[in-house]
N, C-alpha and C positions, 0 to 999 in steps of 0.2 A: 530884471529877468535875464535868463542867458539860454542859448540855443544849446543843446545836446541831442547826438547820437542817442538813440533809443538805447543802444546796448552798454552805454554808458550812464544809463540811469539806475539810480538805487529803490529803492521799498524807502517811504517816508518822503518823497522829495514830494513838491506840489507842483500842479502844474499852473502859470502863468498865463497861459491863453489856451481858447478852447480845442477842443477834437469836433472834427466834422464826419457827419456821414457823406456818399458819396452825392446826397442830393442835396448838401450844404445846411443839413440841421446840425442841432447841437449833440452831440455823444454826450461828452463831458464837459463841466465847464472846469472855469478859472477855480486854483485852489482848492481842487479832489486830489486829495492823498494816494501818490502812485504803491500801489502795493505789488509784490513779487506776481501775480497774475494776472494784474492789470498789463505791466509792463510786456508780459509773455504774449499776452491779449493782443497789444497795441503793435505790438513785432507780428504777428500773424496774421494783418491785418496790412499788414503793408509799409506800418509809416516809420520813417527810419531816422527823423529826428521830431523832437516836443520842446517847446520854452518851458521853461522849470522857474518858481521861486529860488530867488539867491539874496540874504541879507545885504550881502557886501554890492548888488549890482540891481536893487530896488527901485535905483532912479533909472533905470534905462527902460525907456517905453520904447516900442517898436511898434508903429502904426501899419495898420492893414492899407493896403490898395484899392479896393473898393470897401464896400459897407457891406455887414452879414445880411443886410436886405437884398442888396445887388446881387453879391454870392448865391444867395438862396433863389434868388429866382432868376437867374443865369442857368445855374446847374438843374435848376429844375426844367428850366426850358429844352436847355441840351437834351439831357436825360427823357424828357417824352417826345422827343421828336426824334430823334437819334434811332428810339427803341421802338417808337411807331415804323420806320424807315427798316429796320431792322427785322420785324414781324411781316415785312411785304418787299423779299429777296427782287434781286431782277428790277425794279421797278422803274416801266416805261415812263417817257415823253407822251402826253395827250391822253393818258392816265387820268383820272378826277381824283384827287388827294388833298387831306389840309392843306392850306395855302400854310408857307411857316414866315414870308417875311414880316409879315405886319406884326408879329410877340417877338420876334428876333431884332428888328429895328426899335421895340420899344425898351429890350434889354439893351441895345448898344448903346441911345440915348441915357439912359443909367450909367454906364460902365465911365462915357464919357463926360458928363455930369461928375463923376465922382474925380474922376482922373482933372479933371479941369480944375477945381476947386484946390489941387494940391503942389504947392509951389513946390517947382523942382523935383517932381516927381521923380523917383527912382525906381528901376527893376529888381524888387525885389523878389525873392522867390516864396510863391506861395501856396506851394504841396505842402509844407509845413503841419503837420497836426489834418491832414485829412485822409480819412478814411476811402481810398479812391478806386471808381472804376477810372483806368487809364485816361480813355478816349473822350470822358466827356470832359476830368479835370483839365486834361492834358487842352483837350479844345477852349476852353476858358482863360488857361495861363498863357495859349498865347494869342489870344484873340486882347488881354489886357496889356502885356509886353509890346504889341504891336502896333498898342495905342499908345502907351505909351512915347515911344520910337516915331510915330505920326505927330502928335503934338509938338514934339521937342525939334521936330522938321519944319516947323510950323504952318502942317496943311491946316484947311478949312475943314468947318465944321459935317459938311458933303464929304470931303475927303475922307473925314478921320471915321465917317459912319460907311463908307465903302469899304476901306481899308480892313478896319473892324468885321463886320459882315465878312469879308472875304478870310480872315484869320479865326475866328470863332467858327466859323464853316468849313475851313481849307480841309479834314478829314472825313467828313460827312461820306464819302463813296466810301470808307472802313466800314459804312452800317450794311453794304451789301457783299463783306467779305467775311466767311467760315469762319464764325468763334472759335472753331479749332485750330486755324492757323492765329486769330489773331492772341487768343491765350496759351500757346504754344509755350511753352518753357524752354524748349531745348531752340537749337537751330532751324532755321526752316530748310528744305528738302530746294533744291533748285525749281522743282515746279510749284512747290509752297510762295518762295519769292517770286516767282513772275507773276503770281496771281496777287498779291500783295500789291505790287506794283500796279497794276488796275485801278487801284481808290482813286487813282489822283483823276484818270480821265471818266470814271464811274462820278464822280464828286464832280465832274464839271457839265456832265448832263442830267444830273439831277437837280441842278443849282440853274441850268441855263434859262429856264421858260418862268421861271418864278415869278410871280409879282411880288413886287418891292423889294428883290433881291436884283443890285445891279447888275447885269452882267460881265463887268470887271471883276467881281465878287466870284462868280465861276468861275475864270480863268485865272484866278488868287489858285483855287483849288485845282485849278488842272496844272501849273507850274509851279508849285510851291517846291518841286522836287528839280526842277529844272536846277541847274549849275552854270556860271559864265565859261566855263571849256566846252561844254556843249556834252560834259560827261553824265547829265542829268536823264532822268526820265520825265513823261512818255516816249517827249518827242525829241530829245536831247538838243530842244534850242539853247540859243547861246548870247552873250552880251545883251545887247538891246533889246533884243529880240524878247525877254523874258521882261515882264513888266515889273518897276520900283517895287510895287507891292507887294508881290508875290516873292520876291528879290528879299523885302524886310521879313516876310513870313517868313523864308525861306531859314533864314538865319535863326528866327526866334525858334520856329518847329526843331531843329537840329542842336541849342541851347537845351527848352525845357526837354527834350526828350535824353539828354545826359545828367539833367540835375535832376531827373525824376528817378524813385526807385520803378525795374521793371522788374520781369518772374525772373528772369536771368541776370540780370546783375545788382548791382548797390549803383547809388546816385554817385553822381561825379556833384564837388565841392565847384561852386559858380569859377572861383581862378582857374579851376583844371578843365572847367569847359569851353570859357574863352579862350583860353592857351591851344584848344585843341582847336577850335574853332579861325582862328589866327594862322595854324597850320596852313589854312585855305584861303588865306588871303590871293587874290588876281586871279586863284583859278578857278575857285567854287563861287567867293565870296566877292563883292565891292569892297575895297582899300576904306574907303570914306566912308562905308558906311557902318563897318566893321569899328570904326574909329568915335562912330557915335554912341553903336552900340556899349561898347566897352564906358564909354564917358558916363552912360545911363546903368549899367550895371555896379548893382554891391557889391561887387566879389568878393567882401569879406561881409559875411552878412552881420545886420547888429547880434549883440550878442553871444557870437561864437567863441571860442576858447583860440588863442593864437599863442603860439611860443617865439619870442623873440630870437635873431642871432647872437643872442647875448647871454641867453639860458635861463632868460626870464619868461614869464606865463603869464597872461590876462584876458580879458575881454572887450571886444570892440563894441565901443559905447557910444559912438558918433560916423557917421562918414562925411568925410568932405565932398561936396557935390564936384569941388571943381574940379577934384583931384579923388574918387571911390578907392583907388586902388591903395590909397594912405590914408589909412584910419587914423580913428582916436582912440589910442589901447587904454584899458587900465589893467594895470602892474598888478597882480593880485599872489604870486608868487615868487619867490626871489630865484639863482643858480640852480639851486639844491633842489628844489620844490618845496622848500618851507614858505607856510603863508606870511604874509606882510603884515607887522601888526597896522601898519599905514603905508595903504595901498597907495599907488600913484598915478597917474595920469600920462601918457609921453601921446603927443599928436608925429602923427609920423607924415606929416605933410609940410612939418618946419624940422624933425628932428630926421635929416635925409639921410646921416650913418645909422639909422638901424632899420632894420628891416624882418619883416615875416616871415622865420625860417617852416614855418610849419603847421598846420591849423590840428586841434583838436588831440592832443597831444599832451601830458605830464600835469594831468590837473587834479587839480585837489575838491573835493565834492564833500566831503563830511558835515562840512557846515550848512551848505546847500540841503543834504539830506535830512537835515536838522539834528544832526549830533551833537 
């Protein structure tokens, strides 16, 4: 299978892995024939790239991060409690409301259940093919990246269900902000953004008094915005002052929110968001941590189309764990962009002269489309 741009798909191709709605059922599945108004469909809908059938790249599976069980009642969970939260604006301390840690701790035991079981897990990105309301995918992708990023730290099993909790929650005060700033399409108005900027300490007193939500878990959500220069909001603490956790949300929230599409703009490709992200090394971000981050990220995700500095074209069919940022292409076009009648393989982690001039670029699909 191979990843595509939405507006780079044809009528005829098939798709390779499912379409989600935004409460993680199935739209479509595997091998429904995209046709001219599906594809218009699936663009209007938000999602900006789908895994396609391709003869020539059949053997490349691309494994999900959690299981569509997890998914499905992840999102489902977000989604009723979020819009419960959401239906009862304002909403006090010493209030009588569903309790939500006890189904929120029983999804993060899943989440990390699944993440455990998979060696060397990697961050993959997985807005892919879903049909999404921002806030709850967006709470999911990094409540999983952030476990992720915990394992590979090698907290405990406590930790990685704090951590967790505290990143699958860190937006929750968004459920007591103006749908109409938060589906805003243009810019926000200056007094739009200050009031924006509330989620974080809104989300930290709604999270505070909770049973079975630790209270490190709220203070995940009242810092997540924090920065090491102290350039952050609420409270504009600084260094130490801002806890690891909220330090790792902090990073992933500011990742999936560039690799995701929003009403304003197109997704940034995983390399152009770490590069951006790198930007802020010492002053927003930890040096070190930033360094793991990157080690755990695809930047090139599998399956995507890449153009060599050489003016060849292929697909990344493998990533190196130890080295993500040097794939395993396979050659599927030659200078010109004629196909290869025999394609090739170059691992760009032992072949160190050539390099990734460009992702998603000078591809040839005819056959993919089934011509």
């Amino acid at each position: 299978m191979r990843l595509l741009p939405i507006h780079m798909c044809l009528p005829g191709m098939k798709l390779a892995k499912k379409i989600y709605s935004e409460e993680g059922l199935v739209l479509l599945s595997e091998r429904v024939e995209l046709t001219a108004k599906l594809i218009t469909r699936l663009t209007e809908c938000g999602i900006s790239y789908v895994y396609i059938d391709d003869p020539r790249t059949a053997d490349v599976i691309i494994p999900d991060l959690i299981s569509d069980e997890t998914r499905h009642r992840a999102l489902s969970e977000i989604r009723l409690n979020f819009r419960d939260m959401m239906d009862r604006p304002n909403r006090k301390t010493g209030v009588t409301y569903p309790y939500i840690g006890k189904s929120f701790r029983q999804v993060m035991n899943m989440v990390i259940d699944d993440l455990t079981n998979q060696k060397d897990a990697m961050i993959m990105l997985m807005n892919m093919g879903m049909v999404d309301n921002y806030l709850f995918q967006h709470s999911l992708n990094v409540c999983v990246y952030s476990t992720v990023l915990g394992i590979a730290s090698g907290y405990t099993q406590d930790e990685l269900m704090t951590l967790g909790l505290g990143a699958m929650l860190h937006d929750i005060g968004k459920t007591q902000i103006s749908t109409s700033i938060l589906k805003k399409s243009g810019s926000l108005t200056r007094e739009e953004y200050e009031e924006m900027k509330t989620h974080a300490e809104r989300g930290y007193y709604l999270l505070k008094d909770e049973p079975n939500i630790p209270l490190l878990a709220a203070h995940c959500a009242y810092q997540h915005h924090e920065r090491l220069d102290g350039s952050g909001y609420p409270r504009g603490i600084k260094g130490d002052e801002i806890h690891e956790y909220a330090k790792w949300i902090g990073i992933v929230d500011s990742y999936d929110a560039m690799t995701t599409t929003r009403i304003y703009r197109d997704p940034m490709l995983p390399h152009q968001a770490v590069e951006s992200l790198y930007a802020g090394t010492g002053m927003l971000y930890e040096q070190r941590m930033l360094q793991l981050f990157r080690d755990k990220v695809a930047i090139y995700p599998l399956g995507i189309t890449v153009k060599l500095q050489t003016g060849e074209s292929g697909v990344v069919v493998n990533i190196n764990s130890s080295c993500p940022h040097r794939p395993v292409v396979r050659v599927l076009n030659g200078e010109s962009g004629e196909d290869l009648k025999i394609p090739y393989e170059i691992d760009l982690s032992t072949s160190l002269t050539t390099m990734i001039a460009s992702v998603n670029e000078d591809q040839s699909l005819a056959e993919a489309a089934g011509a």
